[in-house]
C-alpha positions in Angstrom: -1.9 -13.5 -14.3 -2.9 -12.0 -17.7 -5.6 -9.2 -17.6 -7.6 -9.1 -21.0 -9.8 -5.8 -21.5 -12.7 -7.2 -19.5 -10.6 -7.9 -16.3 -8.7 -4.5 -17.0 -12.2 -2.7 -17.7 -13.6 -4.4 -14.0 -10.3 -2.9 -12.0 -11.3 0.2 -13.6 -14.5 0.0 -12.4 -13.7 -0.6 -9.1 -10.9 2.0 -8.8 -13.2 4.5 -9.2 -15.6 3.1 -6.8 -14.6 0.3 -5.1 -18.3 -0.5 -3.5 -20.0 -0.3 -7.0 -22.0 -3.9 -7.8 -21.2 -6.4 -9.9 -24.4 -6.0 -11.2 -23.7 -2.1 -12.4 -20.1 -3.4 -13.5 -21.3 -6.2 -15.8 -23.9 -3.4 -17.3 -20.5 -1.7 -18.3 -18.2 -4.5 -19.5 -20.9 -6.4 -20.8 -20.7 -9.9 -18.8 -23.6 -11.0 -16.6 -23.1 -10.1 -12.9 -21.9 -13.9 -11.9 -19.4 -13.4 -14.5 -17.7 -10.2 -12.7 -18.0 -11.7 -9.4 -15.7 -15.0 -10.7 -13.4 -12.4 -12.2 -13.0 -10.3 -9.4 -12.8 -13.5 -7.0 -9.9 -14.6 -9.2 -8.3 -11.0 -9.4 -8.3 -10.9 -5.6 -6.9 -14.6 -5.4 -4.1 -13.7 -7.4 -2.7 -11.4 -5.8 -3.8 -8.9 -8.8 -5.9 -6.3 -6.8 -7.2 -5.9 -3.1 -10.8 -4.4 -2.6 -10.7 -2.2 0.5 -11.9 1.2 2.6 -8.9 3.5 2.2 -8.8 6.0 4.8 -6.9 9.5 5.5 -4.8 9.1 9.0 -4.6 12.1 10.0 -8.8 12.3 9.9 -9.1 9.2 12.2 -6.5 9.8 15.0 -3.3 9.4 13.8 -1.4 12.9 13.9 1.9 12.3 12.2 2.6 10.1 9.1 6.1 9.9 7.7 8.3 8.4 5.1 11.5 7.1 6.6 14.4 5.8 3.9 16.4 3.1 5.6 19.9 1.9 4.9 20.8 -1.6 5.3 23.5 -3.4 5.9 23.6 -7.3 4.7 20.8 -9.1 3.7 17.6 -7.0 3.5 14.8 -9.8 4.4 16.1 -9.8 8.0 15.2 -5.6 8.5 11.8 -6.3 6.2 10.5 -9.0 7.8 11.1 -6.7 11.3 9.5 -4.2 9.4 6.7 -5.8 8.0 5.8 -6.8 11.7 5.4 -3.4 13.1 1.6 -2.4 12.9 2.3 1.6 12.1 4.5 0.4 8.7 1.7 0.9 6.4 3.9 0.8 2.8 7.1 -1.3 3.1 8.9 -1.1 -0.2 12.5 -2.4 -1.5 14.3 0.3 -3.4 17.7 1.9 -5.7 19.0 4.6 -4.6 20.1 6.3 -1.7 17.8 3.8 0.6 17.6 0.4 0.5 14.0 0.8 2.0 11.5 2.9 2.1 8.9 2.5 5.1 5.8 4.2 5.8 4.3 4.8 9.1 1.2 6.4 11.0 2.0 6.9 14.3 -0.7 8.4 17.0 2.1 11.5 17.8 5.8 12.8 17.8 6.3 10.8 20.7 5.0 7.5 19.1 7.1 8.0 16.3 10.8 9.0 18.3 10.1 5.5 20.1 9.3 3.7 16.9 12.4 5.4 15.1 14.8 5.6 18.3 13.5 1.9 20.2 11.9 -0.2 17.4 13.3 0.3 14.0 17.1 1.5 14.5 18.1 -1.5 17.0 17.1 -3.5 14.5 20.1 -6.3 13.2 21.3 -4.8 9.6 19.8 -0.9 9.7 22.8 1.3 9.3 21.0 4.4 9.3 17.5 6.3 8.5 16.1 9.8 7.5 12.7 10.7 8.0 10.4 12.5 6.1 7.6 14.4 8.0 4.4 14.5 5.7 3.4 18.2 6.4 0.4 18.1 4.2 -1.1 15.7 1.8 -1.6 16.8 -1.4 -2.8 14.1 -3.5 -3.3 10.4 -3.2 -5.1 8.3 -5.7 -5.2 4.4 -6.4 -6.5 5.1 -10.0 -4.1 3.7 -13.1 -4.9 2.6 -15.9 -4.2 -1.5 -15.7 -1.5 -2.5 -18.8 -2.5 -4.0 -21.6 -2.1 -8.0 -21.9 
């Protein structure tokens, strides 16, 4: 989907706030506020963006959040459908490099997380190996960037 300046000016809008109207938005990208709502129906549609609460784990419960870089052996849509199936992988991505994945999780404790690692994700068919990375503190996270020009 192509974004012209309106559509990139509406993500903007809503990366800063994501509960700001359509009403206020189409004040600020100058369309009327049925206008923004089509746009952002047909942003969300696509695939383009996702409008959602984002929340910090380790505030509601969950006490340990890692990164864990998993190599694969053989196809690698086998070990990310698995993956993609376990509730606590939160960021699932395909990479180059030393890993071919790298998979997020929030897990409740250490003992959560050795069962996930040690029962869940290393008996799966194709993993060869992992290496986890213990998120001791958090020092920024932010979903704002500018959208690319069409």
């Amino acid at each position: 989907m192509q974004l012209d300046e309106i559509s990139q000016q509406i993500i903007e809008q809503l990366q800063e706030d994501g509960r700001r109207s359509y009403g206020a938005i189409a004040k600020v990208v100058g369309l009327s506020e049925a206008g923004v709502r089509q746009r952002v129906h047909r942003m969300v549609e696509a695939g383009v963006m996702q409008v959602v609460a984002v929340t910090d784990p380790l505030r509601v419960g969950a006490h340990r959040q890692v990164m864990v870089g998993i190599r694969v052996s053989g196809p690698l849509d086998p070990v990310l459908d698995a993956l993609e199936a376990m509730p606590e992988a939160v960021y699932l991505v395909v990479c180059a490099g030393s890993y071919d994945i790298l998979c997020e999780l929030v897990c409740s404790d250490d003992e959560e997380l050795a069962e996930l690692l040690s029962g869940r994700i290393r008996t799966v068919p194709g993993v060869v190996s992992t290496e986890t990375f213990v998120y001791l503190q958090l020092r920024k996270q932010t979903y704002r960037w500018r959208t690319p020009a069409s």
